[in-house]
N, C-alpha and C positions, 0 to 999 in steps of 0.2 A: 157875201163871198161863199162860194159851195166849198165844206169840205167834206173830206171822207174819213174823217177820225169822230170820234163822239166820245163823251166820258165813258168811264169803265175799260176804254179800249189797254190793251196792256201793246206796247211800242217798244221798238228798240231804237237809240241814236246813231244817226250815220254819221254825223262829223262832229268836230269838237271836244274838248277834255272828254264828253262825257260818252264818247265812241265806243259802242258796241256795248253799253249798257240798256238793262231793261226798266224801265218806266209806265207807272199807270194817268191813261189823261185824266184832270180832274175837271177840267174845263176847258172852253173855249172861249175866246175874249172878241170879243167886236171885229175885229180885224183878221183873223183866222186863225192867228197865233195859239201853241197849247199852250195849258198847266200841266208840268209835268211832278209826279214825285216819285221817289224811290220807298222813301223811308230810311235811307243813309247820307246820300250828298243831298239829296234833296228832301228834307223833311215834313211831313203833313200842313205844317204852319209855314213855309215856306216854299211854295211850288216854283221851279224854273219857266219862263217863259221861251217857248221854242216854236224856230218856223217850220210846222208841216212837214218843209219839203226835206228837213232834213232828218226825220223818222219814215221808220219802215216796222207796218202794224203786224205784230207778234199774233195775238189774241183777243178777244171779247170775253171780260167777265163784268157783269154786272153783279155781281152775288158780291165781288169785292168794293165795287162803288156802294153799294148796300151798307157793307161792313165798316167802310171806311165811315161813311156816316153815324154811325156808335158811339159815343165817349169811349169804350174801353180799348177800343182798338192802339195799339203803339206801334212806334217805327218798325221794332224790329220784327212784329209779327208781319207789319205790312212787308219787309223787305223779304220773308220768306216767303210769303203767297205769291211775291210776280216774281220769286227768282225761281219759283217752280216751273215756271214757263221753259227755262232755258232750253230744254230738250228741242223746242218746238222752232230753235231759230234756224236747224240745215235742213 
């Protein structure tokens, strides 16, 4: 399946409880499906699985999929790196 998300990508959700929040993909699964996390609802040890079609891609950081790979990294720091993005959703 082609998709046009890749990890590091930071997304926003279009539908669902988690509507019009920011999210970084952490993966992509066989099937096209992402891993999503915030580092609030969704926390590093538990990524949301979500379909594609229902995000719309914010940013590319790869410095934060970097980071995220670290032991030291925590939720909350992660939730302030892609809530930085916000500016960048009008």
């Amino acid at each position: 399946m082609d998709n046009l998300f890749q990890a590091g990508d930071i997304v926003q959700s279009l539908s669902g409880h988690d509507k019009n929040k920011l999210f970084l993909v952490l993966s992509i699964d066989k099937f096209g499906f992402l891993a999503i996390i915030n580092g609030r609802s969704r926390k590093i040890g538990y990524p949301k699985r979500k379909n594609p079609k229902h995000v719309k891609f914010v940013a590319k950081d790869e410095n934060l999929l970097k980071r995220l790979n670290s032991p030291t990294i925590t939720n909350a720091e992660l939730y302030k790196l892609i809530n930085a993005y916000k500016n960048n959703l009008e």
